[in-house]
C-alpha positions in Angstrom: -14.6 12.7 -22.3 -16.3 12.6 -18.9 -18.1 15.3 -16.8 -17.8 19.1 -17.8 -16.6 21.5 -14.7 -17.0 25.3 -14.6 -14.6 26.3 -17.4 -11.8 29.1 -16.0 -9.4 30.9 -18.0 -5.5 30.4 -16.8 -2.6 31.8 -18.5 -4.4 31.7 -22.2 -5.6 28.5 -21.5 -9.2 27.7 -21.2 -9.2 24.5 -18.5 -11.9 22.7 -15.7 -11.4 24.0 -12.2 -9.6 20.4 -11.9 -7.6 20.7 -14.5 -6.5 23.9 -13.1 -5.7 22.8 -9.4 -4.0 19.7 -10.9 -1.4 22.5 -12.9 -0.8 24.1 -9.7 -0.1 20.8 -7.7 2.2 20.0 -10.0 3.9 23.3 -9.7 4.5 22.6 -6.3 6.2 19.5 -6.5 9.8 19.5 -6.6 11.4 18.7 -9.8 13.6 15.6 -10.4 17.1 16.3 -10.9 19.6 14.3 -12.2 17.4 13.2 -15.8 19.9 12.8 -19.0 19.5 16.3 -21.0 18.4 18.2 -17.9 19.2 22.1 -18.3 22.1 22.9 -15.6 20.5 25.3 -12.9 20.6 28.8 -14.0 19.6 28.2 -17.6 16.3 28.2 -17.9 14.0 26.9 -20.8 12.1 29.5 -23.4 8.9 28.8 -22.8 7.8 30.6 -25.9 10.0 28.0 -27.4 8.3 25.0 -26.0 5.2 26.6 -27.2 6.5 27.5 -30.5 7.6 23.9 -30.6 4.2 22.0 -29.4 2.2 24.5 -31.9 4.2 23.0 -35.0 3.2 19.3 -33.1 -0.2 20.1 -33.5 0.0 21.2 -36.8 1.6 17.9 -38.0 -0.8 15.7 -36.3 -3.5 17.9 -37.9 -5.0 19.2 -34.5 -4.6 22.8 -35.2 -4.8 24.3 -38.7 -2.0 27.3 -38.9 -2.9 30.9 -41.1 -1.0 34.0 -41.6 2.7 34.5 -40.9 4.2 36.5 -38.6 2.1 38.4 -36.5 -1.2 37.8 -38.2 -0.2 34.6 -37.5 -3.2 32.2 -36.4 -4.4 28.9 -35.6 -7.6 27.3 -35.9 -8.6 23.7 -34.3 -9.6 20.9 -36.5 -12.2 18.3 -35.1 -9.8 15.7 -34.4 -7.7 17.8 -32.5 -11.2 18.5 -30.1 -10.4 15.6 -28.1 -6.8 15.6 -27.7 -6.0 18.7 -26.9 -8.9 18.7 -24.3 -6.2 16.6 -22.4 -4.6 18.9 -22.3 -7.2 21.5 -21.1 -7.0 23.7 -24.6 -10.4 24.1 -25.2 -11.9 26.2 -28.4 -12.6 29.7 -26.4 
């Protein structure tokens, strides 16, 4: 995967120091308007929804392995999701 950085903890995510001041550079760009599907302004996106949403991904590409319902809900990373979700800067805490 490349060279390890000090590991920080950002928003429940466990990322490199990179991978963290690449997330707020990209916070800081402007977003594009005008994209097919784009929510009008003033109606924002759940983002418990989006992670709801990328959760169940994970599950059916078998990198996270779900337990429980409800609020004993859990989830547990497989080896093959080490790798990709690394991209993503998810790391096993």
């Amino acid at each position: 995967m490349g060279k390890k950085g000090k590991l920080i903890r950002h928003m429940g995510m466990t990322m490199t120091e990179e991978r963290h001041r690449k997330w707020h550079e990209a916070q800081q760009e402007p977003a594009s308007g005008g994209t097919a599907g784009a929510a009008p302004p003033g109606e924002p996106v759940n983002p418990f929804a989006i992670g709801g949403g990328f959760l169940a991904y994970c599950v059916r590409h078998g990198w996270l392995v779900q337990q429980g319902r409800g609020r004993n809900m859990k989830y547990y990373m497989t080896d093959a999701g080490r790798e990709p979700l690394a991209e993503f800067g998810i790391m096993k805490c």
